[in-house]
MOPAC internal coordinates of N, CA, C and O (Angstrom, degrees):
PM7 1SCF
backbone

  N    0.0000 0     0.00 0     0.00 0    0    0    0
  C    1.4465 1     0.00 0     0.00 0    1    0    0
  C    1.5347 1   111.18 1     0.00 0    2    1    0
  O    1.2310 1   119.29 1   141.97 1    3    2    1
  N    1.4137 1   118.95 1   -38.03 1    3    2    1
  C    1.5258 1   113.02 1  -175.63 1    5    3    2
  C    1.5203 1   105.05 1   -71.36 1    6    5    3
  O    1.2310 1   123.40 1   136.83 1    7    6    5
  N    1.1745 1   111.09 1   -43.17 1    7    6    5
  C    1.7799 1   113.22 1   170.67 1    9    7    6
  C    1.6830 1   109.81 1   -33.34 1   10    9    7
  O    1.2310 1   124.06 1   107.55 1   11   10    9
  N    1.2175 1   109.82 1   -72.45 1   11   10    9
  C    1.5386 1   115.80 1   167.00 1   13   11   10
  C    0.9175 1    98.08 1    -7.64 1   14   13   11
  O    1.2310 1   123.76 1    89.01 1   15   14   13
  N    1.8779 1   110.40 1   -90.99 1   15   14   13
  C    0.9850 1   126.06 1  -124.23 1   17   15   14
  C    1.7306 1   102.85 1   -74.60 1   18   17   15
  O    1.2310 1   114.32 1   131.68 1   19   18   17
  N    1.2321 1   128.37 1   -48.32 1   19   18   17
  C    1.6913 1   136.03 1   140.36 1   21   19   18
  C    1.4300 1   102.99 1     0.93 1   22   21   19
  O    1.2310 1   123.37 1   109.99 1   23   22   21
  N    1.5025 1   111.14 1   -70.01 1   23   22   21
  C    1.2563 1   114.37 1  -166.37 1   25   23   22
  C    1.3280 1   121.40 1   -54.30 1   26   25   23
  O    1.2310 1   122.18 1   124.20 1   27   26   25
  N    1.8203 1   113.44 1   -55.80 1   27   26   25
  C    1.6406 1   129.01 1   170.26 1   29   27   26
  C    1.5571 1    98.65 1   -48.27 1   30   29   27
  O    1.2310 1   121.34 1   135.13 1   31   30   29
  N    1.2399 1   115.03 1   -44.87 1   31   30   29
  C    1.7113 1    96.75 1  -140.05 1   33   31   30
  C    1.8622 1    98.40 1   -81.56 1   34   33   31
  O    1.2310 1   123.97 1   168.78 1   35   34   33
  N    1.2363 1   109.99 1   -11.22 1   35   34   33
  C    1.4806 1   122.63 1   171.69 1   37   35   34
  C    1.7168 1   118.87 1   -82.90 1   38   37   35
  O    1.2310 1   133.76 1   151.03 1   39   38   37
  N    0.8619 1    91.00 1   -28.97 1   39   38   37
  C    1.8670 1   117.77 1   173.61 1   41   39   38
  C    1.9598 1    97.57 1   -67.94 1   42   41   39
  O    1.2310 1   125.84 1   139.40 1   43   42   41
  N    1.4307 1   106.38 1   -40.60 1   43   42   41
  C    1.2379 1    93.91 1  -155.25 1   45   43   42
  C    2.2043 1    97.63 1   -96.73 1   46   45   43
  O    1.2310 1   129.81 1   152.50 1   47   46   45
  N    1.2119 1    98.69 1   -27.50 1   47   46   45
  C    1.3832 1   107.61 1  -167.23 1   49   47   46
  C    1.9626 1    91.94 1   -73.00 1   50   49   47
  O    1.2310 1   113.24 1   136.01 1   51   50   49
  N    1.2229 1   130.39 1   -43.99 1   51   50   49
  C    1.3231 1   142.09 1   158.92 1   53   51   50
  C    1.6857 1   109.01 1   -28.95 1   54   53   51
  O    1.2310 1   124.07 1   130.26 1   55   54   53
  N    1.1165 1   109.80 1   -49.74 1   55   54   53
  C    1.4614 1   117.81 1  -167.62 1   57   55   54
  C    1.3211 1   114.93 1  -105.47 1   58   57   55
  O    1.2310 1   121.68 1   158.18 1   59   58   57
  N    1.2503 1   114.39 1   -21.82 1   59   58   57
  C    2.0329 1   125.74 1   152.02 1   61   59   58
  C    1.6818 1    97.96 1   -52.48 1   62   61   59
  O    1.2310 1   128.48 1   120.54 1   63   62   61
  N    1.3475 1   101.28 1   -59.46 1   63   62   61
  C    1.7022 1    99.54 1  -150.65 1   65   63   62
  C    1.8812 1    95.51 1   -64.45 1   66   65   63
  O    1.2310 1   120.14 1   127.93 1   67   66   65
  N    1.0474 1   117.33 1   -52.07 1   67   66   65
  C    1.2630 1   129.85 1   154.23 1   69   67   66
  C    1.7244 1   118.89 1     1.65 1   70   69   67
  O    1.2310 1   140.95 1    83.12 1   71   70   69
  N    1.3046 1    76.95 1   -96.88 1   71   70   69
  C    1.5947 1    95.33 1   163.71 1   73   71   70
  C    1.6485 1   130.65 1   -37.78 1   74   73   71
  O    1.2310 1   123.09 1   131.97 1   75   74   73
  N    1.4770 1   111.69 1   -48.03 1   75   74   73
  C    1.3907 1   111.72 1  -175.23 1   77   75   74
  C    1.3674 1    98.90 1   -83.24 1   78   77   75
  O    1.2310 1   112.21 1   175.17 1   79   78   77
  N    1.3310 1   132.30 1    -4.83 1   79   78   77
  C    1.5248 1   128.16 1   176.52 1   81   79   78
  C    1.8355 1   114.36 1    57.52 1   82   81   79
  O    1.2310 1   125.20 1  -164.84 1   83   82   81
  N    0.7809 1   107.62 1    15.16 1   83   82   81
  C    1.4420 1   113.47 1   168.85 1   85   83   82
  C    1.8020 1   117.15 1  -128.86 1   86   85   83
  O    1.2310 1   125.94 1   -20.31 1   87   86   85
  N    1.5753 1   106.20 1   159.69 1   87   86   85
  C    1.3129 1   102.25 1  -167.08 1   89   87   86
  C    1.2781 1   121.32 1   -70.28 1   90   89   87
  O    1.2310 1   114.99 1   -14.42 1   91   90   89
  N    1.3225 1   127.11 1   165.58 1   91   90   89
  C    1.6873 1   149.19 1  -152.79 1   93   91   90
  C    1.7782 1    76.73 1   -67.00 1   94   93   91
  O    1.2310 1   120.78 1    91.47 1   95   94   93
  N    1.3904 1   116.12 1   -88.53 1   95   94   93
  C    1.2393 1   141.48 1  -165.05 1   97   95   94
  C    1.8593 1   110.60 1   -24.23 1   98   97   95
  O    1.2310 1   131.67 1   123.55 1   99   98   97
  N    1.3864 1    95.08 1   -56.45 1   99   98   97
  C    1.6898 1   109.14 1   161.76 1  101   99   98
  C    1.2377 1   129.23 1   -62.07 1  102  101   99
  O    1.2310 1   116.54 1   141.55 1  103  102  101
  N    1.4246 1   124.18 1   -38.45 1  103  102  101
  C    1.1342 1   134.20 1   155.47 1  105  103  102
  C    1.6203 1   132.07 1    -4.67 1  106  105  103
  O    1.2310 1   111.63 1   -70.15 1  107  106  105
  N    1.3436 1   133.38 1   109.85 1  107  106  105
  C    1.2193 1   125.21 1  -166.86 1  109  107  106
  C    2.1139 1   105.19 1  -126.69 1  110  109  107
  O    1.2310 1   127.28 1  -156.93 1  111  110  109
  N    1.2802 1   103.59 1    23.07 1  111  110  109
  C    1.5148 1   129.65 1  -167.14 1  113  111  110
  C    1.2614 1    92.16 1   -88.08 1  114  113  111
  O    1.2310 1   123.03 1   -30.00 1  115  114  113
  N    1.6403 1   111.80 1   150.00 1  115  114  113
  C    1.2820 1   130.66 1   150.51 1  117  115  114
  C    0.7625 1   123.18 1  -108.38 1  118  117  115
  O    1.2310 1   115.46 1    -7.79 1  119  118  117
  N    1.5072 1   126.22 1   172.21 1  119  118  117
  C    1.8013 1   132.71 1   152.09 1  121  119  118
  C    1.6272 1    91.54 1  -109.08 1  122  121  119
  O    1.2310 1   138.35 1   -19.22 1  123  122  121
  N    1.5572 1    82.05 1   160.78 1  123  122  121
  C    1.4762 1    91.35 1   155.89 1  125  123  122
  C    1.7714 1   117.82 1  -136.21 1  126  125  123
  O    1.2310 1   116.77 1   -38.71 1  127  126  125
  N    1.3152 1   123.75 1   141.29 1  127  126  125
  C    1.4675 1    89.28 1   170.16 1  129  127  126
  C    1.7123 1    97.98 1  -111.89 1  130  129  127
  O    1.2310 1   139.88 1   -16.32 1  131  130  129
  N    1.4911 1    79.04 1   163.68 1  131  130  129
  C    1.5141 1   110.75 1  -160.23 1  133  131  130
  C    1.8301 1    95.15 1  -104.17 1  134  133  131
  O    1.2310 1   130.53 1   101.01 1  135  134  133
  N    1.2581 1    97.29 1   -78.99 1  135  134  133
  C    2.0585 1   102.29 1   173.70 1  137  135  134
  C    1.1839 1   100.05 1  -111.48 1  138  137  135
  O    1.2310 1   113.27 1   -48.45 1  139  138  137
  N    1.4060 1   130.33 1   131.55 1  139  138  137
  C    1.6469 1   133.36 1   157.37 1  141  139  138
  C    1.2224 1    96.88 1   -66.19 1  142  141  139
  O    1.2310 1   110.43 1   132.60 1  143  142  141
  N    1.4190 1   135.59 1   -47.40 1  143  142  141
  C    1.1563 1   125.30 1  -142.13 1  145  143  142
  C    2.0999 1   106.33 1   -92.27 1  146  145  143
  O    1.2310 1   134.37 1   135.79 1  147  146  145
  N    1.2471 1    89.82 1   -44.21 1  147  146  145
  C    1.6369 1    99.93 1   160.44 1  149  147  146
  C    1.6246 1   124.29 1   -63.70 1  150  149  147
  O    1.2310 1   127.70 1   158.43 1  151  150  149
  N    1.3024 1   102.78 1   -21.57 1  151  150  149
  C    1.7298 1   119.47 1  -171.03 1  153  151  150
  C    1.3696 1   116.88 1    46.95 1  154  153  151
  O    1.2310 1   136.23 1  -133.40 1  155  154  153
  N    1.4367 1    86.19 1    46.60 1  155  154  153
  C    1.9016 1    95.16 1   155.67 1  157  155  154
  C    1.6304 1   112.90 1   -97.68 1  158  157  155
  O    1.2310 1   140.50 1   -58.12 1  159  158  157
  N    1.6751 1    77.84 1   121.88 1  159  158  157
  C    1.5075 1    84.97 1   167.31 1  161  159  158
  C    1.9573 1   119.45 1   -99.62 1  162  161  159
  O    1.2310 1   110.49 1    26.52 1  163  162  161
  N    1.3527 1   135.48 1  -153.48 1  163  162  161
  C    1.1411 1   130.81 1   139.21 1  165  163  162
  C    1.7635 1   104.24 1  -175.83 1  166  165  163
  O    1.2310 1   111.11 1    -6.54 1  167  166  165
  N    1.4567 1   134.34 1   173.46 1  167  166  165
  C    1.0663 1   139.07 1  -174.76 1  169  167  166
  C    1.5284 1   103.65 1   -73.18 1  170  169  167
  O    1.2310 1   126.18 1   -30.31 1  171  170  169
  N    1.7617 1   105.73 1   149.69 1  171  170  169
  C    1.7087 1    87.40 1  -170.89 1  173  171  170
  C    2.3209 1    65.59 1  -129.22 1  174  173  171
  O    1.2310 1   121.19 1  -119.98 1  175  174  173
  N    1.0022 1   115.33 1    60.02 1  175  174  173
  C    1.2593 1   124.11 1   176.00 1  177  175  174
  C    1.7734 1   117.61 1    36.99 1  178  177  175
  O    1.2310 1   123.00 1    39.53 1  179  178  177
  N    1.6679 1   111.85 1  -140.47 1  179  178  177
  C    1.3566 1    99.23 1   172.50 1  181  179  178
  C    1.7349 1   116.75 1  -103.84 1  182  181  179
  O    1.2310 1   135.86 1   -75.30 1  183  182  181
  N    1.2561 1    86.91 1   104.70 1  183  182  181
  C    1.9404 1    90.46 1  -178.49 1  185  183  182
  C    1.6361 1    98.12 1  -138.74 1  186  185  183
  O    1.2310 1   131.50 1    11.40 1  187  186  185
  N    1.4725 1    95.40 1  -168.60 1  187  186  185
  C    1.9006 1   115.03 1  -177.74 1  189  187  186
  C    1.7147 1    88.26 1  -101.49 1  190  189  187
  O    1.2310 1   138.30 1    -2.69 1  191  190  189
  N    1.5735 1    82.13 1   177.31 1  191  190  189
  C    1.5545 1    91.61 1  -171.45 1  193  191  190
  C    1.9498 1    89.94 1  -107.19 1  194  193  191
  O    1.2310 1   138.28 1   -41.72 1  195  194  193
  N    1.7059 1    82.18 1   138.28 1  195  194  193
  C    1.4152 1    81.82 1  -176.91 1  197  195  194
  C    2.0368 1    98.02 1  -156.85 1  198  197  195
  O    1.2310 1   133.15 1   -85.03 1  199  198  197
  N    1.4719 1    92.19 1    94.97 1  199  198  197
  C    1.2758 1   122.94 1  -163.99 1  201  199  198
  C    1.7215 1   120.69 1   -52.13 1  202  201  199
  O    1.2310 1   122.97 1   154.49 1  203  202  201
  N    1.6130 1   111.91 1   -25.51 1  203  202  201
  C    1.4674 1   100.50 1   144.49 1  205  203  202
  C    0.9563 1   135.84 1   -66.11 1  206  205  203
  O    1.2310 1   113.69 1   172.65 1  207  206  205
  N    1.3645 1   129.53 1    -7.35 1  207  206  205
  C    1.7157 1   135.40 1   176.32 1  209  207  206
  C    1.4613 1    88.80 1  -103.43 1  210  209  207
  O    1.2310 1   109.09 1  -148.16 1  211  210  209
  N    1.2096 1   138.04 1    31.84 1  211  210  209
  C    1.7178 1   119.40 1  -169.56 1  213  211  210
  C    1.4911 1   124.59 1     9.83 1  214  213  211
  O    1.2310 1   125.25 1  -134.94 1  215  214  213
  N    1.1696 1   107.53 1    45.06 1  215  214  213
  C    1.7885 1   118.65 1   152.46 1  217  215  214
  C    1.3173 1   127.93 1  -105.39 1  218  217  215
  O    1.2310 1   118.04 1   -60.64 1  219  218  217
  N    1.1376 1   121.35 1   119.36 1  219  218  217
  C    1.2267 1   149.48 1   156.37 1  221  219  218
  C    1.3575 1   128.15 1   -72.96 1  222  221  219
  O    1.2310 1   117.14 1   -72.61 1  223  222  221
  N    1.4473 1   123.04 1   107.39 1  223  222  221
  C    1.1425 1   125.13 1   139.79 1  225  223  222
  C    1.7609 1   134.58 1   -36.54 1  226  225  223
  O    1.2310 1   130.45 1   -62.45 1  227  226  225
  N    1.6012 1    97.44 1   117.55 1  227  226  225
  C    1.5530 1    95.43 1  -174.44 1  229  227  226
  C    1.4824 1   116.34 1   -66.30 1  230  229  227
  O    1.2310 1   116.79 1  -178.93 1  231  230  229
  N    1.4418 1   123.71 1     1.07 1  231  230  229
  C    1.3228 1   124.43 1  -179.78 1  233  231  230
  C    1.2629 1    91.92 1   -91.68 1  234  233  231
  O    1.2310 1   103.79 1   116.20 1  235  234  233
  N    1.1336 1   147.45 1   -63.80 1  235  234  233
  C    1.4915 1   156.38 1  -157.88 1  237  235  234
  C    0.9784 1   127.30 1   -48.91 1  238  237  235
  O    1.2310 1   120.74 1   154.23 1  239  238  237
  N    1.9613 1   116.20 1   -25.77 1  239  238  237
  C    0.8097 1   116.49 1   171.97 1  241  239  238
  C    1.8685 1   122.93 1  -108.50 1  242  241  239
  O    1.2310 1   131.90 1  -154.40 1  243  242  241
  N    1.3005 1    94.63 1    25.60 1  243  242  241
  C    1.8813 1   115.37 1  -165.71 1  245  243  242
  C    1.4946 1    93.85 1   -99.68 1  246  245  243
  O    1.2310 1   112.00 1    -5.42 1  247  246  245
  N    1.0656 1   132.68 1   174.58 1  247  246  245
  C    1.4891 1   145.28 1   117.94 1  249  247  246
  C    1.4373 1   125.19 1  -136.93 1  250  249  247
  O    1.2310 1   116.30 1    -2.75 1  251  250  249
  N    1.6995 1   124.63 1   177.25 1  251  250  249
  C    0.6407 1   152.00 1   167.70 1  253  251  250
  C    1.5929 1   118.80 1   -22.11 1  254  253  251
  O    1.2310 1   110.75 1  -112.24 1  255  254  253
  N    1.5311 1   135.00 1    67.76 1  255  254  253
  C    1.8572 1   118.02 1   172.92 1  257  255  254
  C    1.5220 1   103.62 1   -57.91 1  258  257  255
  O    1.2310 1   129.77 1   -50.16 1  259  258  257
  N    1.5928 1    98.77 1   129.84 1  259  258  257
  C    1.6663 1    95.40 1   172.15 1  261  259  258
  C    1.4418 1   121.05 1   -84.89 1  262  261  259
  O    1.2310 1   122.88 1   161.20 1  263  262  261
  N    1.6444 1   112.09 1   -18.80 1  263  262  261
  C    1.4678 1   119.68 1   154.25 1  265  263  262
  C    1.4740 1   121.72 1   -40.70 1  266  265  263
  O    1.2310 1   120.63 1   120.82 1  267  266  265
  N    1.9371 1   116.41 1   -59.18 1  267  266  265
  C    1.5184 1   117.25 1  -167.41 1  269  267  266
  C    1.6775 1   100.46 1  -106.59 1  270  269  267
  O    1.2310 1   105.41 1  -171.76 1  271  270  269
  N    1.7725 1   144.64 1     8.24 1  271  270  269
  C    0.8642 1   142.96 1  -126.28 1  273  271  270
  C    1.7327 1   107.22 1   -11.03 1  274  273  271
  O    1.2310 1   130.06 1  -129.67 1  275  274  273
  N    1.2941 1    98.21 1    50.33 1  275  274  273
  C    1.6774 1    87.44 1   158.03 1  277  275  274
  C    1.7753 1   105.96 1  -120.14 1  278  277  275
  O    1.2310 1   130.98 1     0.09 1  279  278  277
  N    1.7901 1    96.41 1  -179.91 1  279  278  277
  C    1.4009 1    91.94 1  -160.28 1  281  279  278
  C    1.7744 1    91.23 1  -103.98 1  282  281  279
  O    1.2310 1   138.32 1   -35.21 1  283  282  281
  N    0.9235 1    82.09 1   144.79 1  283  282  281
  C    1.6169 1   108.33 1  -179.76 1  285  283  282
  C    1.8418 1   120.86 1  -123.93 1  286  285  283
  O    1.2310 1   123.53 1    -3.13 1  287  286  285
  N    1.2246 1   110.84 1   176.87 1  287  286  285
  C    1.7673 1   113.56 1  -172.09 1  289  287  286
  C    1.8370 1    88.21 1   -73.15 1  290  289  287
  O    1.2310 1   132.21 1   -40.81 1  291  290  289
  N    1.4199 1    94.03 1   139.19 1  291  290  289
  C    1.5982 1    79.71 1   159.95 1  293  291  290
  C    1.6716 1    97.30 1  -129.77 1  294  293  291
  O    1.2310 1   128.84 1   -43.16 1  295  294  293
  N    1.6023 1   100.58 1   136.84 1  295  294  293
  C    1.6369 1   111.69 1   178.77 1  297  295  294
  C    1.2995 1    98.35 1   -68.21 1  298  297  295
  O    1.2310 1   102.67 1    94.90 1  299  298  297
  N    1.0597 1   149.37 1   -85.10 1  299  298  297
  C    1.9534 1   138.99 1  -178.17 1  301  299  298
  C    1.4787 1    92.46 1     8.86 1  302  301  299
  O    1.2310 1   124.20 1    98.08 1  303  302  301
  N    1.6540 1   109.54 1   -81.92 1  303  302  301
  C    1.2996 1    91.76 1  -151.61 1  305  303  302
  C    1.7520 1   132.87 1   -83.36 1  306  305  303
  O    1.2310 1   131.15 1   179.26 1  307  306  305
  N    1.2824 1    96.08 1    -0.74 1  307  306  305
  C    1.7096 1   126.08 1   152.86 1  309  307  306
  C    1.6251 1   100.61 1   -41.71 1  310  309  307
  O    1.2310 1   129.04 1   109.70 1  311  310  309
  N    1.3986 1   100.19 1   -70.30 1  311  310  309
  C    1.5045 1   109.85 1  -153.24 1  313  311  310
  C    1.8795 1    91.76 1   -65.31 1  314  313  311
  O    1.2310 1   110.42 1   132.24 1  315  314  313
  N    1.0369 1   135.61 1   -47.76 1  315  314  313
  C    1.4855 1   150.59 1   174.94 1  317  315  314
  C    1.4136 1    97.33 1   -39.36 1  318  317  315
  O    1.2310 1   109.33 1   142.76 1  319  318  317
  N    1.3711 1   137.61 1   -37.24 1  319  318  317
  C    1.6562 1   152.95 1  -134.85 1  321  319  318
  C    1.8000 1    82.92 1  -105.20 1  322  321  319
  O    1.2310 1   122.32 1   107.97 1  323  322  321
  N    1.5421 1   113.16 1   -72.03 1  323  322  321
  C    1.3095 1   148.34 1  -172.50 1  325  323  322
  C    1.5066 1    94.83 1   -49.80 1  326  325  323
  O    1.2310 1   107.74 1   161.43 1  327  326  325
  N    1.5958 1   140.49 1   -18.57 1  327  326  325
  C    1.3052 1   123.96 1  -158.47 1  329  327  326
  C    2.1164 1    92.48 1  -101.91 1  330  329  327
  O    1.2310 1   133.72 1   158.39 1  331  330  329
  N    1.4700 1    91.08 1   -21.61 1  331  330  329
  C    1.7128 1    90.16 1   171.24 1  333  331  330
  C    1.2280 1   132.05 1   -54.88 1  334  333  331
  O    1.2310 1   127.41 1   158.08 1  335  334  333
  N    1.9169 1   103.34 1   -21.92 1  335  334  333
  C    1.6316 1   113.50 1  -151.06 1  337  335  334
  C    1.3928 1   102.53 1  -116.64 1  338  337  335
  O    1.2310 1   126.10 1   159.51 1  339  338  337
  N    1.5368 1   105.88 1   -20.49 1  339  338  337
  C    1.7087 1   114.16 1   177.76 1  341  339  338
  C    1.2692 1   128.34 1  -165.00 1  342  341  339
  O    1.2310 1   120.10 1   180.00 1  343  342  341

C-alpha cells in the first residue's frame, strides 16, 4: 500500500508542477492529502507545508536532478511523507 501510495502522490505532484507551468523551486502550490489510504489527494492552494494539516508544499517534496540541475519529485521524501500514513 505505501508503494501505491509513493506512486499516486508522485503522479500527482508531476502533474501539479505541470500544470502551474512554472518551476518546482518557484513553486508556491500545495497538495493536500485527503485519504492516504484511498490516495486522494487535492490542492491545499498557495501555502507552506505544514504536516498537521497534511499539506505539502510542492517544493518540499522535489529536489535537485544532478543530470538537469532542475528540481524534480523526489521519491525519498514521498516515501518519508508515506511513513506518517503507514
Amino acid at each position: 500500500m505505501k508503494h501505491r501510495f509513493v506512486d499516486a502522490l508522485m503522479a500527482y505532484v508531476r502533474a501539479a508542477l505541470q500544470e502551474s507551468g512554472e518551476a518546482a523551486d518557484y513553486s508556491r502550490m500545495a497538495v493536500r492529502i485527503v485519504d492516504a489510504r484511498n490516495l486522494l489527494f487535492c490542492s491545499a492552494g498557495a501555502c507552506t507545508t505544514d504536516e498537521t494539516e497534511d499539506v505539502f508544499a510542492l517544493r518540499d517534496l522535489c529536489c535537485i536532478d544532478e543530470d538537469t540541475l532542475e528540481f524534480v519529485p523526489d521519491r525519498g521524501r514521498m516515501e518519508s511523507v508515506a511513513r506518517n500514513y503507514f
